[in-house]
N, C-alpha and C positions, 0 to 999 in steps of 0.2 A: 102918194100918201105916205109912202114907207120913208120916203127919204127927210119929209116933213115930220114923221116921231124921230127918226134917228136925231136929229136937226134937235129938237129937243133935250134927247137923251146927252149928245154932246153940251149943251147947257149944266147939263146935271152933274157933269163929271168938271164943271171949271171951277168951284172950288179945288178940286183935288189936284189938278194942275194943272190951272190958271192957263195965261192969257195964247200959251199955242190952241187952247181947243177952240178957238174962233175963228182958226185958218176952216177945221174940219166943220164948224159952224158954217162958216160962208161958201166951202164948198157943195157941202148940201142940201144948203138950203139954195144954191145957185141953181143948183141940176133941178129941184123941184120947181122950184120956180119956170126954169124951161120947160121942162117937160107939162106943165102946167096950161104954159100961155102959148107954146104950138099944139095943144092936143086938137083941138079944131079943124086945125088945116088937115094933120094928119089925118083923122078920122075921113072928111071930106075926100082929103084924096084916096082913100081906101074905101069908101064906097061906092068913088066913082070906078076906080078900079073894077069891082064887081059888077058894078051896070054893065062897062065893058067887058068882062069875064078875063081881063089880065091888071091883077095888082104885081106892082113892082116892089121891091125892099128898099124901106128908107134907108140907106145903107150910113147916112149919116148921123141920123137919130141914135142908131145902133152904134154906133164908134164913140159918139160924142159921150154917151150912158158909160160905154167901158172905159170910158178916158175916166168916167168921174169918177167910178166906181175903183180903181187901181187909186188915181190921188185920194180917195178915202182912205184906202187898205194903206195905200205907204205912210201917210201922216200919221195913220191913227196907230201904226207899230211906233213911229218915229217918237210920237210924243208920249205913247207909255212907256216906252225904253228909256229916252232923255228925260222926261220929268218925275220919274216917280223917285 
């Protein structure tokens, strides 16, 4: 839900300078969107997890999040430094 307002808030800021904030647009509203349409499986598998009493770490979900979350941080320096 957080990365769908930010997803927004980068909306707000494209008047002010224009057409890079739709890279940061589409990156998170990308990660939301995943994170969205696997929340099911993952839940599933972490409940079954507990029936068993060993859950594992999605060790993916986790990386894929920090990947998104570093290309937000770099663009979003990148495009207030070069376009403003």
């Amino acid at each position: 839900m957080a990365l769908a307002t930010v997803s927004a808030i980068f909306l707000r800021w494209l008047p002010q300078h224009g057409f890079p904030i739709m890279l940061l647009f589409a990156v998170a509203t990308g990660a939301a969107a995943a994170i969205y349409f696997t929340q099911r499986r993952r839940y599933s598998a972490s409940s079954q997890g507990m029936v068993k009493e060993s859950v594992d770490a999605d060790i993916p979900a986790v990386f894929w999040t920090a990947v998104a979350g570093v290309m937000l941080g770099g663009l979003g320096i990148g495009v207030v430094l070069f376009t403003s």
